[in-house]
Structure formats: C-alpha cells, structure tokens
C-alpha positions in Angstrom: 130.1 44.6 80.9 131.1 44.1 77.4 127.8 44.6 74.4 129.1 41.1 73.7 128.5 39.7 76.7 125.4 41.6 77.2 123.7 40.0 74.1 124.9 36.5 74.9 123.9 36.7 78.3 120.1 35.6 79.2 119.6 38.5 82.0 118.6 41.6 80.0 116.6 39.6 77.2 112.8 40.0 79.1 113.7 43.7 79.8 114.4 44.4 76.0 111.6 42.7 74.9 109.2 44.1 77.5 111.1 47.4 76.4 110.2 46.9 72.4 106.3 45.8 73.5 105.6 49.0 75.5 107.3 50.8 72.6 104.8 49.6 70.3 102.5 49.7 72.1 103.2 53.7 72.6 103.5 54.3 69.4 100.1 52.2 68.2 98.3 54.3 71.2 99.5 57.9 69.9 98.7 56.9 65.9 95.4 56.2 67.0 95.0 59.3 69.2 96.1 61.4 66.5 94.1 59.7 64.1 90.7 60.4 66.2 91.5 64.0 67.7 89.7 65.3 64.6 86.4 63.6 64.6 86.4 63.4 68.5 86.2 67.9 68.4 83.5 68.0 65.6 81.8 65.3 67.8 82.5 67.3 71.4 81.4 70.3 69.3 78.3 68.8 67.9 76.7 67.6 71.6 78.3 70.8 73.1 75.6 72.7 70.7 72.6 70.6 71.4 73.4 70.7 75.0 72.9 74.0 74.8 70.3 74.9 72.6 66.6 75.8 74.2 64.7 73.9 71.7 64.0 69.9 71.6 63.8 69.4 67.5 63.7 65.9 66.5 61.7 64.5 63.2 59.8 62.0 65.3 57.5 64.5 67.3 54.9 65.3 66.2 53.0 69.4 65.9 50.7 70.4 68.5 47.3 70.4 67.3 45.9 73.7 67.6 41.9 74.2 68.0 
C-alpha cells in the first residue's frame, strides 16, 4: 500500500486518531506524575512520621489538671 493511498483511504483514519488521543493522553498523565512526585514524598514522609511517633500532640487538647 502506497502512503498515498493510505492517507486517502478512510480505513486507518480512527486508528491514527485513537493513536494521537492515547498519546496525549500519555504524555498529559506522566507531566502530571512528575509534577506531583515531589510533594506526594514530603507528604508520604510527613504521615510516615506521625504514624510513628508515641505521642498524640495536637493544639486542641487540653493539659491534665493535676491536684
């Protein structure tokens, strides 16, 4: 099959555009991925060390009263 007759022809038109959305879409899905992997650690890191740590601090509670 000729490129010419490839073009004209109405066969391989849904492929190439299905091919050029999935592209993008590929491409849109990896910007974003690389634009988060950054916060998404110092996030994962953040809960990782309140998981862990013994102590429940918050500013809400309030001191035992001692007698």
């Amino acid at each position: 099959m000729r490129v010419a007759q490839f073009i004209w022809r109405q066969d391989g038109v849904v492929t190439v555009d299905w091919v050029v959305l999935l592209g993008a879409l590929t491409v849109a899905g990896l910007l974003v991925l690389s634009m988060m992997t950054g916060s998404l650690g110092d996030h994962s890191t953040t809960v990782a060390s309140e998981l862990q740590d013994p102590h429940f601090n918050t500013t809400w509670t309030l001191p035992a009263e001692s007698d």
